[in-house]
Every structure is written in structure tokens, then in C-alpha cells.
Short mmCIF file of the C-alpha atoms (twelve columns), coordinates in Angstrom:
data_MODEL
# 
_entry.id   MODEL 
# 
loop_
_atom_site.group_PDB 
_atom_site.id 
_atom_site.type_symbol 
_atom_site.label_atom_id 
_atom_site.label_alt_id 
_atom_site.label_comp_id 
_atom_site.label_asym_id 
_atom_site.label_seq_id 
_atom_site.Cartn_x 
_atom_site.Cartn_y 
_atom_site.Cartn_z 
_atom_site.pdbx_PDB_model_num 
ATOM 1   C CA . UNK A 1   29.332  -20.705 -2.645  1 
ATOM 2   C CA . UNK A 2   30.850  -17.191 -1.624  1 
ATOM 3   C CA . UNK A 3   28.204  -14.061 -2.117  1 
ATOM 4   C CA . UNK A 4   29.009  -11.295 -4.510  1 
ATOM 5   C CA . UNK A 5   29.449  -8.124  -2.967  1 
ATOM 6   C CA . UNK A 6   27.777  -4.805  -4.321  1 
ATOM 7   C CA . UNK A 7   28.618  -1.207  -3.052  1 
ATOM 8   C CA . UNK A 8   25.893  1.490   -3.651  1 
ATOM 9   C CA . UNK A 9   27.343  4.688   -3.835  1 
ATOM 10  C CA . UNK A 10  26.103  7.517   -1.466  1 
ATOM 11  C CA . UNK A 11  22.390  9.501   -2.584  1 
ATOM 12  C CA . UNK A 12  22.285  6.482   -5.296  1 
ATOM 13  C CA . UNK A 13  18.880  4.766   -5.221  1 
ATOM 14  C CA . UNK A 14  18.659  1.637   -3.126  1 
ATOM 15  C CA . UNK A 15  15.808  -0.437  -4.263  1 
ATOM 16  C CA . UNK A 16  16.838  0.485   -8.187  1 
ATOM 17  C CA . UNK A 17  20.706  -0.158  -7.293  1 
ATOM 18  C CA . UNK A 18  19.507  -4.226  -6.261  1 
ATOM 19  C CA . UNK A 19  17.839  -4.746  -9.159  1 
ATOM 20  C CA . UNK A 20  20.363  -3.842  -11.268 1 
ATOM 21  C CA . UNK A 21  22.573  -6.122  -9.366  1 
ATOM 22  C CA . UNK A 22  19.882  -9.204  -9.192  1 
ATOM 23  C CA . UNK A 23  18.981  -8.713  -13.013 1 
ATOM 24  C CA . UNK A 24  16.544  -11.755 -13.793 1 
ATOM 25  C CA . UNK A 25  18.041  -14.080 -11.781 1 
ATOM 26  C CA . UNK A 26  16.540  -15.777 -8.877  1 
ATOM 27  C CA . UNK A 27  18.743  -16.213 -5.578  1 
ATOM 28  C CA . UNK A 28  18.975  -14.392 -2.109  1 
ATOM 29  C CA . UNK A 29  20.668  -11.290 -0.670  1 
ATOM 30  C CA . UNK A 30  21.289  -9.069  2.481   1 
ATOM 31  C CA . UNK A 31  22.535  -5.918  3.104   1 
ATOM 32  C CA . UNK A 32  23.915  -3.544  5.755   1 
ATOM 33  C CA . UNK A 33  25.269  0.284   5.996   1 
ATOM 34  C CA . UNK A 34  23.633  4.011   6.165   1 
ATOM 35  C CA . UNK A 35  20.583  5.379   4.686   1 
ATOM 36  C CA . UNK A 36  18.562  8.716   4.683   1 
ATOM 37  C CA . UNK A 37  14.946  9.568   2.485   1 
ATOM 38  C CA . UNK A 38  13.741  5.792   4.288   1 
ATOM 39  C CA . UNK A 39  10.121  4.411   2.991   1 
ATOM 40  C CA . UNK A 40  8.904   1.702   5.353   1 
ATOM 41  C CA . UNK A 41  5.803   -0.535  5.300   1 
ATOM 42  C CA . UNK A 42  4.518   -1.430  8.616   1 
ATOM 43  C CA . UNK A 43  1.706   -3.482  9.701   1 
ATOM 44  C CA . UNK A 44  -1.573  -1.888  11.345  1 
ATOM 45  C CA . UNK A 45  -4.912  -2.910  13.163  1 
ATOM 46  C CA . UNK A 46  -6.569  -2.176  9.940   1 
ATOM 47  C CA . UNK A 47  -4.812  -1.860  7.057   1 
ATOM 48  C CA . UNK A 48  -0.322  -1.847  6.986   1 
ATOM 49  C CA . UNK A 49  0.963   1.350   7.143   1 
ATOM 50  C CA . UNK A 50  3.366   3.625   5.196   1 
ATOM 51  C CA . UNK A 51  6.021   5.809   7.019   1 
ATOM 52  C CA . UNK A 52  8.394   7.823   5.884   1 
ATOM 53  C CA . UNK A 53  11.650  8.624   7.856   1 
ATOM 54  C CA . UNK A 54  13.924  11.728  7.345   1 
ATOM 55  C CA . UNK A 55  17.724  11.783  8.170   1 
ATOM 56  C CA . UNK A 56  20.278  9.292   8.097   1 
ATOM 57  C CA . UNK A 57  19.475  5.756   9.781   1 
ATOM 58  C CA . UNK A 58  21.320  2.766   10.303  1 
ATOM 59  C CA . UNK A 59  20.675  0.062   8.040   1 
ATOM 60  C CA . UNK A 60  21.299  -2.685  10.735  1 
ATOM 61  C CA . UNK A 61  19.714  -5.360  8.488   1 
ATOM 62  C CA . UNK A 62  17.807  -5.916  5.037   1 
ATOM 63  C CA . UNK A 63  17.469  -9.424  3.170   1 
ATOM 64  C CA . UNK A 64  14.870  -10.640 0.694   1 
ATOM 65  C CA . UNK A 65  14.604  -12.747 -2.650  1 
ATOM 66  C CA . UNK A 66  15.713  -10.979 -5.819  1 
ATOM 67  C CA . UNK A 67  13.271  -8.573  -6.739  1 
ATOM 68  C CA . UNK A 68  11.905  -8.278  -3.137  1 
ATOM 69  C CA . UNK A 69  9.805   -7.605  -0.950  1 
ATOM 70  C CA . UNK A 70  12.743  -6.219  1.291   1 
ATOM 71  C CA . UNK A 71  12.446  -6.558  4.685   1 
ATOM 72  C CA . UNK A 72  14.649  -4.229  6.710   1 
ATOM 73  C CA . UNK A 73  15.638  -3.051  10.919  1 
ATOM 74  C CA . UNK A 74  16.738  0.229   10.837  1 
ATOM 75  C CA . UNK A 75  18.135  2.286   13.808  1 
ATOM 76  C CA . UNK A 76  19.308  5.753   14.770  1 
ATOM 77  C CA . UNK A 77  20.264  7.494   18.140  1 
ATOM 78  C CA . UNK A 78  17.854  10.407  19.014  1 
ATOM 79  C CA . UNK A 79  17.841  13.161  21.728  1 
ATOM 80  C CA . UNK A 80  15.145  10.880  23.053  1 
ATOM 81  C CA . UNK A 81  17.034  7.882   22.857  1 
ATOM 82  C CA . UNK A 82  17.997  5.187   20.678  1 
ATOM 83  C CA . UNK A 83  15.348  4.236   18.357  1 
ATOM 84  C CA . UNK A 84  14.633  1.076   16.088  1 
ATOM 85  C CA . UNK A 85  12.371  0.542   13.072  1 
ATOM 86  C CA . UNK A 86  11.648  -2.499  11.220  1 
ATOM 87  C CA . UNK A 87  9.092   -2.984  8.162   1 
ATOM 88  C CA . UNK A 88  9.085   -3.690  4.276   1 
ATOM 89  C CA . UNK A 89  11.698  -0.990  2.622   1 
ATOM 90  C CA . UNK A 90  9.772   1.242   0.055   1 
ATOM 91  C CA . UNK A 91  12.316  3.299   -0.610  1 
ATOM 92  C CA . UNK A 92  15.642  4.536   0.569   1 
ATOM 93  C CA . UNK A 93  18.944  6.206   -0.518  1 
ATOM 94  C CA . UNK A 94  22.050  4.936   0.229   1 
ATOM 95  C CA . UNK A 95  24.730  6.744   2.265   1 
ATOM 96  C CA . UNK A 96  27.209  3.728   2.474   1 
ATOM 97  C CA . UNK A 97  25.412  0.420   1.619   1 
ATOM 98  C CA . UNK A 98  27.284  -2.889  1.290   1 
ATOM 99  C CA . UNK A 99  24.873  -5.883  -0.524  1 
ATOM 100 C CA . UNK A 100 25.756  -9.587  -0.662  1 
ATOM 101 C CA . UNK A 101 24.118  -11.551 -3.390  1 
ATOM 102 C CA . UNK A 102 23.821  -15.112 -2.978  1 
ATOM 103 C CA . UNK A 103 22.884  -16.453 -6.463  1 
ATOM 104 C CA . UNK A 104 20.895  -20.331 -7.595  1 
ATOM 105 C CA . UNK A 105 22.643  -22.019 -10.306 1 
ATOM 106 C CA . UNK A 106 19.278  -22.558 -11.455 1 
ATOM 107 C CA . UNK A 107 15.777  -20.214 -11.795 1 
ATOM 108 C CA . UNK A 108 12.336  -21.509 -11.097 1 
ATOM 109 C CA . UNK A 109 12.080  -21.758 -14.734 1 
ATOM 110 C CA . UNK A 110 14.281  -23.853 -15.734 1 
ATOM 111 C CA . UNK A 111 14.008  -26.291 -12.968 1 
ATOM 112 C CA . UNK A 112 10.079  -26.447 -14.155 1 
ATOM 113 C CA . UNK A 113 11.108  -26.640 -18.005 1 
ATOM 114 C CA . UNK A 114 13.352  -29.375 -17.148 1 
ATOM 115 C CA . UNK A 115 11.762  -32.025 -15.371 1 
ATOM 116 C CA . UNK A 116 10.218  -34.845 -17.821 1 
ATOM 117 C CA . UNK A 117 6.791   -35.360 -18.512 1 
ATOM 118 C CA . UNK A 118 4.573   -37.278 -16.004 1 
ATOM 119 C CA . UNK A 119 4.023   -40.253 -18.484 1 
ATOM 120 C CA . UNK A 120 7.327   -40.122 -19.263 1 
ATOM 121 C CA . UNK A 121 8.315   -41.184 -15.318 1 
ATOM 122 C CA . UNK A 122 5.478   -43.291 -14.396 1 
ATOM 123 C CA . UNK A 123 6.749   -46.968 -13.451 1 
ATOM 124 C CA . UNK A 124 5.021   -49.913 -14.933 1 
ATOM 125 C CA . UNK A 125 3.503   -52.620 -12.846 1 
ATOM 126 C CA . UNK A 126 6.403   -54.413 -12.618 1 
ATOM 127 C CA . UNK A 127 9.070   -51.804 -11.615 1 
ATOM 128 C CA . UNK A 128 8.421   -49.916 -8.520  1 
ATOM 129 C CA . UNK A 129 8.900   -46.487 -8.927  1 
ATOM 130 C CA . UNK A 130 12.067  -44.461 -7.126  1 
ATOM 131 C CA . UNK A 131 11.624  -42.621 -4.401  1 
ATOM 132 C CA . UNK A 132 11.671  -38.804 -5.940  1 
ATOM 133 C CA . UNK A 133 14.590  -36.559 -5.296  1 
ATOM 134 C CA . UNK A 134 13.705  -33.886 -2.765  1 
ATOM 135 C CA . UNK A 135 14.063  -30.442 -4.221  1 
ATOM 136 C CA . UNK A 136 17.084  -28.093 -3.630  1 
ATOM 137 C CA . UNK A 137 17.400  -25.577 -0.620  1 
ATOM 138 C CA . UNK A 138 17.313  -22.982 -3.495  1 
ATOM 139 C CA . UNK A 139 14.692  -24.638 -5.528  1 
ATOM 140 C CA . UNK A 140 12.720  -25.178 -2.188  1 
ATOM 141 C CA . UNK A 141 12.978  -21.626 -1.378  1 
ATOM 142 C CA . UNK A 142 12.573  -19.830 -4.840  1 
ATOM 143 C CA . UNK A 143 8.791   -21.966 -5.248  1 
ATOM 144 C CA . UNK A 144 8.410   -20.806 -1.275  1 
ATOM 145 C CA . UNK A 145 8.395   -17.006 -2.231  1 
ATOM 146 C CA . UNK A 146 6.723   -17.314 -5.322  1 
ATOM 147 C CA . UNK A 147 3.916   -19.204 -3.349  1 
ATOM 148 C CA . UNK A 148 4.094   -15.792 -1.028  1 
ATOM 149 C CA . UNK A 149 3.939   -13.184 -3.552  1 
ATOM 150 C CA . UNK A 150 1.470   -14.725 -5.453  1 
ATOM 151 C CA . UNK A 151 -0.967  -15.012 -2.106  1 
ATOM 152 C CA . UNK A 152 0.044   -11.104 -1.696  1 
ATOM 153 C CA . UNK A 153 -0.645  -10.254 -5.573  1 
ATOM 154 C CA . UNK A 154 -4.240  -11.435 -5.224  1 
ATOM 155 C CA . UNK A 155 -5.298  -9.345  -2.167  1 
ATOM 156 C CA . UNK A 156 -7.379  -6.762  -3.687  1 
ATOM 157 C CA . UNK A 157 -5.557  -2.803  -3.126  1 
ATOM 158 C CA . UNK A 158 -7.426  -0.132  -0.949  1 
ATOM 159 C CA . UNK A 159 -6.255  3.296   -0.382  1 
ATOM 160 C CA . UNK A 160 -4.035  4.171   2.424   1 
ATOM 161 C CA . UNK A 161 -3.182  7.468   3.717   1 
ATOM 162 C CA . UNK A 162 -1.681  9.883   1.009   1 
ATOM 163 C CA . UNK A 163 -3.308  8.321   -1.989  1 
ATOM 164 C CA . UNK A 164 -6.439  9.967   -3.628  1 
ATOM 165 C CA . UNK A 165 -9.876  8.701   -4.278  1 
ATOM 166 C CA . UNK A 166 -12.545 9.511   -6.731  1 
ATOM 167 C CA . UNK A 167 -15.572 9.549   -4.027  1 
ATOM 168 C CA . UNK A 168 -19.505 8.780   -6.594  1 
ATOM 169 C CA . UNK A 169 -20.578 12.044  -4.619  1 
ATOM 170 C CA . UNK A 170 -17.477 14.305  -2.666  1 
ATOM 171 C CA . UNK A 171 -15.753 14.124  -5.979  1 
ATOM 172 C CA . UNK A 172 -11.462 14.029  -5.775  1 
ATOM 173 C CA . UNK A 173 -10.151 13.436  -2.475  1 
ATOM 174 C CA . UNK A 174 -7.658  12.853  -0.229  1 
ATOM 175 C CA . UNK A 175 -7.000  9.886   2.406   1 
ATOM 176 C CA . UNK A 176 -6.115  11.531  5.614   1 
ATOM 177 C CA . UNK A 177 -6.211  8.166   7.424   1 
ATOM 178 C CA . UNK A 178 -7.630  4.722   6.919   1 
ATOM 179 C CA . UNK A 179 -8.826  2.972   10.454  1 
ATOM 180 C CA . UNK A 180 -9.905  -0.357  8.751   1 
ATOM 181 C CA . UNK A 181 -13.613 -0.099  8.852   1 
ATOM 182 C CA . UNK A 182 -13.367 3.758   7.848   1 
ATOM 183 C CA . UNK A 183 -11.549 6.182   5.810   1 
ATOM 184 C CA . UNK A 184 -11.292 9.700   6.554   1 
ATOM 185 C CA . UNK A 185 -11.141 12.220  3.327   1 
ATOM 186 C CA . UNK A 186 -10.644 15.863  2.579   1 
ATOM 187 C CA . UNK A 187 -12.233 17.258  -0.520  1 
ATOM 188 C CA . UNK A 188 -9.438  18.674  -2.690  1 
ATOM 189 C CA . UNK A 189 -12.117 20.619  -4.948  1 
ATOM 190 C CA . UNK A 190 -14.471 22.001  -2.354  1 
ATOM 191 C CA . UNK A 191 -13.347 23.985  0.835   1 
ATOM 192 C CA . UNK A 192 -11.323 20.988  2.133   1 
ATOM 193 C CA . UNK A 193 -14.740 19.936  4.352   1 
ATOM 194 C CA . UNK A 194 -13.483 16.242  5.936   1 
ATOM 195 C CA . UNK A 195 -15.902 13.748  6.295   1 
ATOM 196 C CA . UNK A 196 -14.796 9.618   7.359   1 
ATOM 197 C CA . UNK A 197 -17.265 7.282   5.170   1 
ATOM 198 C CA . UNK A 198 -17.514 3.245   6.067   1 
ATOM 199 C CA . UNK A 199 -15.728 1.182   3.823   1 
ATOM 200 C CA . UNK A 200 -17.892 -2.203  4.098   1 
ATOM 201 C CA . UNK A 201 -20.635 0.612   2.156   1 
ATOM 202 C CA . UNK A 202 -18.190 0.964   -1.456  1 
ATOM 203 C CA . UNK A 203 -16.827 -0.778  -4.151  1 
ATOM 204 C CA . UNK A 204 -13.424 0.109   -4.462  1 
ATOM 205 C CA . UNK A 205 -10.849 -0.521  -7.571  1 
ATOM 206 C CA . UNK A 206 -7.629  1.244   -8.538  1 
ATOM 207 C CA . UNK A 207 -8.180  3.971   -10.984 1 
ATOM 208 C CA . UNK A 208 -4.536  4.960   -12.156 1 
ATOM 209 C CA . UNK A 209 -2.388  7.889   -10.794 1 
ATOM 210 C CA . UNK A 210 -2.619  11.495  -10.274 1 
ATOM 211 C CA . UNK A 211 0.922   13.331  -9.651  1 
ATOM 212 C CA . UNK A 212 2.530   10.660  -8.914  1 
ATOM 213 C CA . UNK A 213 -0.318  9.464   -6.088  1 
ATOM 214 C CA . UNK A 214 -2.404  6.202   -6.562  1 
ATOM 215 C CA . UNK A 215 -6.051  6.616   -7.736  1 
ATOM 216 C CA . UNK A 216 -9.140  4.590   -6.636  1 
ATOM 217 C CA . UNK A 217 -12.689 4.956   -7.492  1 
ATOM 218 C CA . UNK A 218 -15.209 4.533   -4.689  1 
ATOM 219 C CA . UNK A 219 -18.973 3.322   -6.282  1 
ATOM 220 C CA . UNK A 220 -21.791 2.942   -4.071  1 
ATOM 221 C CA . UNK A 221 -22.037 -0.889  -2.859  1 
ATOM 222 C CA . UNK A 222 -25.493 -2.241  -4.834  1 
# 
């Protein structure tokens, strides 16, 4: 089956730009070309990372399920030398990108929906029962990334640097850095004092947004 080809237009929006071309379909795609304003998430001794690159990059690779995670190798030429990235794409904007979307015949869905009930396929003691199809390359990998993203949905959130935090005693503050075992804060209300505070000592949960930044509240552990 041949891929359809997308072309996002220059300063369009990557990420948005694929999902307008995957809809709510399931399937595969790739993509290649230049982009600038790059998002990456990389992974780190404590906790994965988020870096943001300015100026235009080479998109040397990107490929992922419909609806992501994207995973993408970026490079670029330096007066330091040649440099190459690689990490989960955040965010990007195109300036030349070329997509090819490989789509099932068939979602997750409907493959579930159609297969008969289990009493309905049992064999009876006189008829052994036929050996069970194996499931499609598509089907195989479509319940393969849902397995994945499901394993990744239930991992609880934690702040990482740039998001705010609602500290039971600093009050609103800011993540400077998060080493694993420790985050680092500046007070936002006070005289921008830093302190670092162990993380093994809060409860943390996600307590909405703030201009745009994520929000978590940090309780004393009981």
C-alpha cells in the first residue's frame, strides 16, 4: 500500500498539521524536511528533560503512530561543528516538511468490535478447535502502542523545570531544576530567595495551569 504524502507549509504548526492529516484513524507515519521554534523531550538521570532549540534544524527523521508520541533526530551545522539531537518532538514549526502517512484498513476498534463472542468460538468435545489466526502487522502494532501509552498514561506527573508549584509553606514557585531526588525553587512572591527541598518528603498532584505553565501542589508527606 503506497503512503499518502502531506506538505506542511512553512511557520505552519507541525504537531497540529499531523493531526489534521491522521484524523481518528489509526496507522503509521514519518517525516523529513526543515524546522525552527523545536520542543524536544529528552531522557535524564532523574527525571526526562525538556529543551527547547532556536533556529532552523534539520528534520533528518520523525515517525510515530497517529496521534504520537513523535520521536524525532534533528541536526544543524554550527560554528562549533555539526550537531545532532534526538528526543520526543514537543513542538516545532515547519520550514519545509514532507509527511508520509501509512494508513490500517482497520482501527483497534473495530478489529475488537468484530471478533465473536468467546462462547460463540469454543469447540465442542468432539471438534478440535482451529488453530487461531495470528493478528495483522497493523493490528499487532496498533494493540503494541496502545499497550505503551497506556503504561506511560499511568506514571504519575511531577514538575520539571519551567513549570510552577504551589509549595504548603514558600507559597507559588518556580522549578529552576529537578535533579531526581530534589527540586530547586524560586519564590515568585517573596524576594526570589531559592531554596532545593527533597522530593521523597511531598505529596505531589497536578493542580491546573497558570499562564500557560503546569501547576502542582506540594503537601507535606504524613
Amino acid at each position: 500500500m503506497a503512503p499518502r504524502l502531506v506538505t506542511i507549509a512553512d511557520r505552519e504548526n507541525v504537531l497540529d498539521a499531523l493531526a489534521e492529516a491522521c484524523g481518528k484513524g489509526d496507522g503509521w507515519l514519518s517525516a523529513v524536511g526543515h524546522v525552527d521554534t523545536v520542543e524536544i523531550r529528552v531522557a535524564g538521570e532523574g527525571a526526562d528533560v525538556r529543551k527547547q532549540l532556536r533556529g532552523r534544524l534539520t528534520l533528518a527523521q520523525l515517525s510515530g503512530p497517529f496521534g504520537g508520541p513523535y520521536f524525532a533526530t534533528l541536526s544543524r551545522q554550527s560554528s562549533q561543528g555539526a550537531e545532532l539531537l534526538a528526543g520526543q518532538l514537543l513542538a516545532a514549526r515547519s520550514a519545509g516538511v514532507t509527511a508520509s502517512l501509512w494508513i490500517a484498513q482497520g482501527s483497534v476498534r473495530e478489529l475488537v468490535d468484530a471478533a465473536p463472542p468467546r462462547e460463540a468460538v469454543e469447540p465442542s468435545a468432539e471438534v478440535a478447535a482451529p488453530a487461531a489466526p495470528a493478528p495483522s502487522g497493523w493490528a499487532a502494532a496498533a494493540r503494541a502502542v496502545a499497550a505503551e501509552l497506556a503504561v506511560e498514561e499511568a506514571e504519575p506527573e511531577r514538575p520539571e523545570r519551567g513549570d510552577l508549584v504551589r509549595h504548603f509553606a514558600f507559597g507559588l514557585c518556580e522549578v529552576l531544576q529537578d535533579t531526581g531526588d530534589r527540586l530547586k525553587l524560586r519564590d515568585l512572591h517573596g524576594p526570589g530567595r531559592i531554596r532545593e527541598i527533597a522530593v521523597d518528603m511531598l505529596e505531589i498532584s497536578r493542580h491546573g495551569e497558570h499562564n500557560g505553565k503546569r501547576v502542582f501542589k506540594l503537601g507535606k508527606r504524613s
